[in-house]
N, C-alpha and C positions, 0 to 999 in steps of 0.2 A: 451516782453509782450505777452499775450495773442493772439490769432492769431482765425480763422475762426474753424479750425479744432480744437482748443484748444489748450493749450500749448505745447511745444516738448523740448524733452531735450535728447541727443547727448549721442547715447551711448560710453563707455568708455572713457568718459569727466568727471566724476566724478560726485561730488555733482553742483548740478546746481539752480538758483536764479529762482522761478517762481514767475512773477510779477504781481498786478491786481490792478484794482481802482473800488473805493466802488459807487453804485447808490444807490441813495434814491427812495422814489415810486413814483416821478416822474422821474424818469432815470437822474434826474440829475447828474456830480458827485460831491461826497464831500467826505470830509476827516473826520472814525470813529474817535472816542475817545476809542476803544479798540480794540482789534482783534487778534483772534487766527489761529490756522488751522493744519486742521491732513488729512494725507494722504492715501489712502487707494485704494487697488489693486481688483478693480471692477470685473476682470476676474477667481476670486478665492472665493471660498464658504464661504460665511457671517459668517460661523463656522471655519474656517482653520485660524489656529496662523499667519501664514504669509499673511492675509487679511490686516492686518495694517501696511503701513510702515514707517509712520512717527505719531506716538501717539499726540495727539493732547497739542499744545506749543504755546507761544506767537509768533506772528506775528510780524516783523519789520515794523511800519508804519514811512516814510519820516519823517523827523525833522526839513527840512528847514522850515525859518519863516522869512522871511525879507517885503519888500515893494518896491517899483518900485521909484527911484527916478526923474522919469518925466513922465511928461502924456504919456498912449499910446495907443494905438488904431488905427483903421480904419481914421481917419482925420488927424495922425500924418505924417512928411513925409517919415518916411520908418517905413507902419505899421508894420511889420514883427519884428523892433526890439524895446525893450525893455529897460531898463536902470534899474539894481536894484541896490538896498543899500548896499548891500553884497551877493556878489555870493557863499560863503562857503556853498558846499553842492552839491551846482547845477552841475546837471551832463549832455553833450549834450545824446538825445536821452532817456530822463526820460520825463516825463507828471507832470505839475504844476498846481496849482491851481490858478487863477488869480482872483482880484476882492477882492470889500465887499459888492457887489449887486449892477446889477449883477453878477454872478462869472460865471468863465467860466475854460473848459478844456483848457490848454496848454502846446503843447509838441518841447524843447528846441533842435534847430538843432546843432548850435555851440554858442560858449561863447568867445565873447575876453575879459578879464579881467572883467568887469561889466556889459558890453555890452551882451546882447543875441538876438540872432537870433531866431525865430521860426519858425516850418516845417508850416505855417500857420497864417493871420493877424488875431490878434483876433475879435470877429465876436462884439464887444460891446468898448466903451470910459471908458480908466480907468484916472483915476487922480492922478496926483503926492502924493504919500503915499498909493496909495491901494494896501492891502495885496498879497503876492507870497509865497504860502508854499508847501512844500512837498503832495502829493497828493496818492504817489504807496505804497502800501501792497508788503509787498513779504515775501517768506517762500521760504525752500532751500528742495528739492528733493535729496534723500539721495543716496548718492555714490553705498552704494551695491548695493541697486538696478537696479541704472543706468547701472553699470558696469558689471552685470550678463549677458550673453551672452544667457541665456535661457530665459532669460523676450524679448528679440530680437527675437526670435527664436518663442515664442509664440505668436506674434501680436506685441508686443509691447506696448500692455495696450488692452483696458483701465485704467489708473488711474482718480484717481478724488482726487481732493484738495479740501476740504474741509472749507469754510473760516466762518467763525464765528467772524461775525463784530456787534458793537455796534453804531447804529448812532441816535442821535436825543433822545435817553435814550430808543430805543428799539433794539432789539436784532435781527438783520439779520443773516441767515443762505443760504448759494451761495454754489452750486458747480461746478467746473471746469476740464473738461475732460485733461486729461496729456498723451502724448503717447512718447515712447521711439522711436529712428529712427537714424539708423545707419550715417547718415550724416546732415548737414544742409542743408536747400534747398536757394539756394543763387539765387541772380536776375540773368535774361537772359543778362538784356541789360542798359547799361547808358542812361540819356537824348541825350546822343548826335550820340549813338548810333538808338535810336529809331528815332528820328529827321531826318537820313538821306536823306530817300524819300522827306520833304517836311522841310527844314531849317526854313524856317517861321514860322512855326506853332503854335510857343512861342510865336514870335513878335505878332500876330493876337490874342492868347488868353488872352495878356495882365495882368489885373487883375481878369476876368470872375474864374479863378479856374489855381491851384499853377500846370505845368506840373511834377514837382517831383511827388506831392502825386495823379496827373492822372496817372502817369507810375505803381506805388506802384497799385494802381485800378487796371491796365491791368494785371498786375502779378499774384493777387489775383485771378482773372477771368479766367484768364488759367489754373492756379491750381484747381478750381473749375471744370469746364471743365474735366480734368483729372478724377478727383474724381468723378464726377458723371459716369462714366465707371469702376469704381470700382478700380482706380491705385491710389498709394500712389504716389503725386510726388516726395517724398522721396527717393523713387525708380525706379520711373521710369528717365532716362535719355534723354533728348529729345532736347541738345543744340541745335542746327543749327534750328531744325523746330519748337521748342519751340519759340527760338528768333522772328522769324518769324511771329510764330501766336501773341505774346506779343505786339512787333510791330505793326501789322496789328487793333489790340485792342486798341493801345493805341493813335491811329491816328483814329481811328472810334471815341474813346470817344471827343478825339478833337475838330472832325466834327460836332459831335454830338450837343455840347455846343455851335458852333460857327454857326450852322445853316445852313457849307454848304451842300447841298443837294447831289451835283454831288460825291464830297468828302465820303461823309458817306457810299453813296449806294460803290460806290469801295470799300473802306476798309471794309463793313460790309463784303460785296462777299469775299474777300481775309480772315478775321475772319473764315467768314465759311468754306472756302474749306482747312484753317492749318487745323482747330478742326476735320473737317471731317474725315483728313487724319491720323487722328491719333485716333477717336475715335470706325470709321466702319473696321471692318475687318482685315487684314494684315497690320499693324501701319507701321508709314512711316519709308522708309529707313533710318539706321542714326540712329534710335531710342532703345534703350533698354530697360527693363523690369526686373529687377533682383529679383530673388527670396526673401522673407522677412528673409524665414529662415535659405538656407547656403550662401545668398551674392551672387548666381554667376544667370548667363544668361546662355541663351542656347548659342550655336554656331553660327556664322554670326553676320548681324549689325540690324537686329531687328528678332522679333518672333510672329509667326500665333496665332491670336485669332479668334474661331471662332464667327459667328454672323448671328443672324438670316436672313437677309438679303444676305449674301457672300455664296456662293457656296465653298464647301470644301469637 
């Protein structure tokens, strides 16, 4: 799905699935009754043949359509799971549509047989027979151009996707930024990894907010962090202090939700002296920086930036 920076897709992985869900003009989401989408290489003059690289085609919209066969919700005893009529389809790690009003987003963690699980309880009471259908758009990002070594070499995009959805019998027009990037960018740290400093911390947050999709928060926040100093965390390489600062974030938002005071102010301190160290001046030991366009670092375990506050 979709991400902060917009979509990404792996270079020399081939053709690859970009996925999205439609809002109406209350940002609600729902599910078009049609939809297309064409692709198109932002970085190349609105006149150049190779502006387009996927001509505009129909759009795969989800097809699941079943209903929930017992109530669920927030009052059931384990809101998180679900019970449909038929799970053919259902895939963990996709977003559903739940409800017949309210409806609501829902996105399926695992599935035992009819059972499902969700990254998330849902936030409203559904009743036995309320609708579960497919909910994700997707279109496919074309091999050659993924796998061109010089769309890597030139940034990497921008692309833009293009989606041309029909909802409510009007016509929406979305577009969505796509960039190529030589690897995935994968988490620092498990829950039980970031847990270490303070094992509790789960027990105490209870039901207040899920610590999976708090960790998934800190991840995102460090990555932001990055980017706003102008590094791709694509490429920049930062385990050990990476961990560390994700951690440090993921125990602040914690604190943060559970009100303790003494808790937050440390982990905020600790938040900011990773970020610091890796945002001012000579980046921390340990850390790498590789170039976008022949893949390598300089020599040693990290490399001088200057900055207007660092002497150099």
């Amino acid at each position: 799905m979709i991400g902060i920076e917009g979509h990404i897709v792996v270079y020399g992985e081939g053709a690859q699935t970009l996925r999205t869900v439609a809002l109406d003009r209350r940002g609600e989401p729902v599910v078009p009754s049609a939809a297309t989408y064409s692709i198109v290489a932002l970085f190349r003059a609105s006149t150049a043949d190779t502006r387009t690289v996927q001509a505009s085609t129909a759009a795969t919209i989800d097809s699941v359509s079943t209903t929930i066969s017992a109530a669920g919700g927030p009052d059931t005893a384990n809101p998180r799971e679900i019970s449909a009529t038929s799970a053919a389809g259902i895939l963990a790690g996709h977003r559903y549509l739940l409800g017949d009003g309210p409806t609501e987003e829902v996105a399926v963690e695992a599935l035992n047989g009819t059972t499902l699980t969700l990254e998330r309880a849902p936030l409203y009471s559904h009743a036995s027979g309320a609708a579960l259908v497919g909910l994700e758009i997707s279109g496919t990002f074309p091999a050659a151009e993924v796998n061109d070594e010089d769309n890597v070499k030139g940034g990497g995009g921008p692309y833009a996707v293009i989606w041309d959805l029909t909802i409510a019998g009007e016509t929406q027009v979305t577009r969505e930024l796509v960039w190529i990037r030589r690897s995935h960018v994968r988490p620092f740290l498990t829950l039980t990894d970031a847990t270490k400093p303070d094992p509790t911390i789960t027990v105490r947050l209870g039901d207040r907010s899920d610590p999976d999709l708090l960790l998934q928060v800190a991840h995102e926040d460090y990555r932001n962090a990055i980017r706003k100093v102008g590094r791709d965390p694509a490429d920049f390489y930062s385990r050990e202090v990476g961990a560390s600062a994700v951690r440090a974030r993921f125990l602040l938002l914690a604190s943060m939700i559970l009100r303790e005071e003494d808790n937050r102010q440390f982990w905020r301190d600790e938040w900011d002296s990773e970020i610091s160290s890796i945002q001012i001046g000579r980046h921390a030991q340990g850390t790498v920086l590789t170039d976008r366009d022949s893949d390598t670092a300089d020599e040693g375990s990290s490399t001088a930036f200057s900055h207007p506050f660092t002497l150099s």
